[in-house]
KOLKE-315618 format. One line per field, with one value per residue (C-alpha): x, y, z. Coordinates in steps of 0.2 Angstrom, whole numbers. Layout:
x c(X; ...) .
y c(Y; ...) .
z c(Z; ...) .
//
This chain:
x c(593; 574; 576; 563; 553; 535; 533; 524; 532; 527; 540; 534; 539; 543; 540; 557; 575; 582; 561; 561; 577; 571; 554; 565; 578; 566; 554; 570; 573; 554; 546; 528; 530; 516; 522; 518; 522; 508; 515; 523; 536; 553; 542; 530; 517; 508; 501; 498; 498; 513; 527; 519; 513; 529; 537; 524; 524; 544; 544; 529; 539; 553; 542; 538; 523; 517; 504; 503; 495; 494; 489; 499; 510; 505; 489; 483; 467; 483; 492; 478; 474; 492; 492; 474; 482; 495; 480; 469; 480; 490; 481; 495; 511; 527; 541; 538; 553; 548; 555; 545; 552; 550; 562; 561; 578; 583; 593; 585; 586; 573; 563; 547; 533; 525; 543; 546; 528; 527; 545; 541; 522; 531; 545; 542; 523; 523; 534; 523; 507; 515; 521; 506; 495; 506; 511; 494; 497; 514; 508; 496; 507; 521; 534; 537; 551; 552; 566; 565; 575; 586; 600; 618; 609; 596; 613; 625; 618; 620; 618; 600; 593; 585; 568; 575; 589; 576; 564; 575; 582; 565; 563; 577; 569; 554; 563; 573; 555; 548; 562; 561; 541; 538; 554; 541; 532; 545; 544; 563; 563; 582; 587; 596; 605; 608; 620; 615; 615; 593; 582; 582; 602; 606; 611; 616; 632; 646; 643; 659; 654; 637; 647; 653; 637; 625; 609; 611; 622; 608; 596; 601; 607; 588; 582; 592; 585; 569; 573; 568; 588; 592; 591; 596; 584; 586; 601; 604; 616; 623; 625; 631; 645; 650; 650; 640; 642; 633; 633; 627; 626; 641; 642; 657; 662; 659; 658; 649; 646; 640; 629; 623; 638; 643; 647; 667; 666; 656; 669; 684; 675; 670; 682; 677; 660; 665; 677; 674; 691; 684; 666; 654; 638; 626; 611; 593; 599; 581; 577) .
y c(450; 450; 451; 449; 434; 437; 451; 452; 458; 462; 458; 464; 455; 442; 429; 425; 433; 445; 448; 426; 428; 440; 431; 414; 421; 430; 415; 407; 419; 419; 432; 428; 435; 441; 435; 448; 446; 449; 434; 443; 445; 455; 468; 469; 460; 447; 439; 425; 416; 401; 412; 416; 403; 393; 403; 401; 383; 383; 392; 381; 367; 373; 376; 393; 405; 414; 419; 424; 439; 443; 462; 474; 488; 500; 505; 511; 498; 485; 490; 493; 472; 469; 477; 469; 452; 455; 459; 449; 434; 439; 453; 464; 472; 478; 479; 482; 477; 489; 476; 474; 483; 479; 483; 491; 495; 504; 520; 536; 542; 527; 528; 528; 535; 519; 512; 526; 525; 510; 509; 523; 516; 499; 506; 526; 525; 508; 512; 525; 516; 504; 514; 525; 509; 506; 519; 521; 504; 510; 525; 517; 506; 516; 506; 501; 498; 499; 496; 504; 493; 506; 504; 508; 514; 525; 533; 533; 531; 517; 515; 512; 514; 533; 526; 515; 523; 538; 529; 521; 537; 546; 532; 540; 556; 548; 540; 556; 562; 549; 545; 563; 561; 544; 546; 553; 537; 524; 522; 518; 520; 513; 509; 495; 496; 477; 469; 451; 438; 437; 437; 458; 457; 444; 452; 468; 463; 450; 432; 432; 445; 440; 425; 434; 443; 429; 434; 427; 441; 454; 446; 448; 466; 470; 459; 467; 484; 478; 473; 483; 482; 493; 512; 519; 532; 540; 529; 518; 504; 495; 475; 463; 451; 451; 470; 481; 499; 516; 529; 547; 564; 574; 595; 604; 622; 632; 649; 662; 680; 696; 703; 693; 688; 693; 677; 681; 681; 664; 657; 662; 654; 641; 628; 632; 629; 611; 604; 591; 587; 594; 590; 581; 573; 583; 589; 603; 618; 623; 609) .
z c(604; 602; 581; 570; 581; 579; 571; 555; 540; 522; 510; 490; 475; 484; 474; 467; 467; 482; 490; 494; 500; 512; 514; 519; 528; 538; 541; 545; 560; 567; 557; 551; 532; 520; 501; 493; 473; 456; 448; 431; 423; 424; 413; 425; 410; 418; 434; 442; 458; 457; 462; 479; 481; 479; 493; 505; 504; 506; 522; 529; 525; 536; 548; 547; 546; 529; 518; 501; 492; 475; 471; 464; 474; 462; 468; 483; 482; 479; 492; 507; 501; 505; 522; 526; 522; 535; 549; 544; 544; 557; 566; 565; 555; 562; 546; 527; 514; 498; 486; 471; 456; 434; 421; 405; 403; 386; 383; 386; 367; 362; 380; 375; 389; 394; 400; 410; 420; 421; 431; 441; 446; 452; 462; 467; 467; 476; 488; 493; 492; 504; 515; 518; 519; 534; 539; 551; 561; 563; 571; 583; 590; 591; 580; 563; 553; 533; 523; 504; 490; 483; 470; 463; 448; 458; 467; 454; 439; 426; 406; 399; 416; 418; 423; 436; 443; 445; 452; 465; 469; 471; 486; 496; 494; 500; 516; 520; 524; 532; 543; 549; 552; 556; 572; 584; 581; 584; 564; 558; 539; 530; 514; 506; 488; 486; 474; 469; 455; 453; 437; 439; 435; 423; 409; 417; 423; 417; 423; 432; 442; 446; 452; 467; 473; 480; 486; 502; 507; 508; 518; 535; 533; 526; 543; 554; 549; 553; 570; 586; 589; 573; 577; 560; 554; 535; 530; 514; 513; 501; 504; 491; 490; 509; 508; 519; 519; 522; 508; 510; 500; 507; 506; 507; 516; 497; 496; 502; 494; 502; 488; 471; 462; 445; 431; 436; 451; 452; 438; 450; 464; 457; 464; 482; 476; 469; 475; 491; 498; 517; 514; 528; 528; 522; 529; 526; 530; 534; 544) .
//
């Protein structure tokens, strides 16, 4: 198995939590990582260059190859640094781990504006900017892989979280699409909803269950997809606690009607319409 070795990937937010376990694990395994992380806090206030840093200097000392960048996902300037540190460094850029993420978790009655846009430039509009900063390297040398940092929250909701559980599930939407245009390409794009004890999930969750779910679990599913090996196209995973398993949307057979239906005849229906006992995995009925 070929893996990861020498290839060049970008792993954002990488600086502490679940993105330097990627970065080290990967290091660990032959990759040559770009430490991608602006330094701030779990906010997203702040900057500086220490977190990066620190990471670089812990897969070098391993024996390992790394570099560090400091500019923000949430700009296309930002982003198009990040990618030219890769080249530039490296002279090429072969995987992409969509990682960085803030929180400004509160419940939706007392969300202010700032706390949702904010959310949403880190994580939906980052993951964009990356992935269309790489997305022409990938192209001309007909392979890439990008893995997008999904959550439970983004899939099944969770209390206090409406920016970021949107957010994280607008970046499966942005797969879906990309997975179907990028294929031509040799461009694989996969998601991963991890479940970990980091900085992002400390008090979300009791200590005793945090307990259970060490981040070193996630890594190697998140490398594996970033291997030539993987051929998963448009799926997202959920890793966490020595758990690994796919989740999809799923439709079911419904109902069909000849001519537009009346209220009743919806209502009467309407358990055909819901209920999912037969359904399969779902897919677009125009594509």
């Amino acid at each position: 198995m070929a893996g990861v070795e020498g290839r060049v990937v970008i792993v954002t937010g990488a600086g502490g939590g679940l993105g330097r376990e990627y970065a080290l694990f990967l290091a660990s395994v032959g990759a040559k990582v770009v430490v991608n992380d602006l330094g701030g806090a779990r906010d997203g206030s702040g900057a500086g260059t220490t977190m990066a840093d620190a990471v670089v200097a812990e897969i070098r000392a391993a024996g390992g190859e790394a570099v560090a960048n400091y500019d923000s996902v949430a700009t296309a300037e930002g982003a198009a640094g990040i990618v030219a540190t890769a080249i530039d460094t490296f002279g090429a850029v072969h995987g992409l781990v969509n990682n960085a993420g803030i929180l400004r978790d509160t419940s939706f009655s007392k969300m202010d504006v700032d706390a949702w846009k904010l959310v949403q430039a880190v994580h939906l509009d980052g993951g964009f900017h990356m992935s269309k900063a790489v997305w022409p390297h990938f192209r001309e040398q007909g392979f890439g892989r990008i893995v997008m940092a999904t959550s439970t929250s983004g899939l099944f909701g969770n209390f206090g979280q409406a920016n970021y559980g949107a957010a994280k599930a607008g970046l499966v939407g942005l797969l879906n699409t990309l997975a179907i245009e990028g294929a031509r390409d040799g461009i694989h794009v996969n998601a991963i909803a991890p479940m970990a004890a980091t900085r992002m999930t400390e008090d979300i969750a009791p200590q005793e269950f945090l307990d259970k779910l060490p981040p070193a679990y996630v890594s190697p599913v998140v490398t594996y997809l970033l291997t030539e090996e993987s051929t998963d196209n448009g799926a997202v995973f959920v890793a966490g606690g020595g758990q690994v398993y796919r989740v999809a949307q799923f439709q079911n057979k419904g109902a069909v009607f000849t001519e537009p239906p009346s209220l009743r005849e919806v209502s009467e229906r309407w358990s055909d319409i819901a209920d999912l006992d037969d359904a399969t995995i779902g897919k677009n009925p125009i594509g």
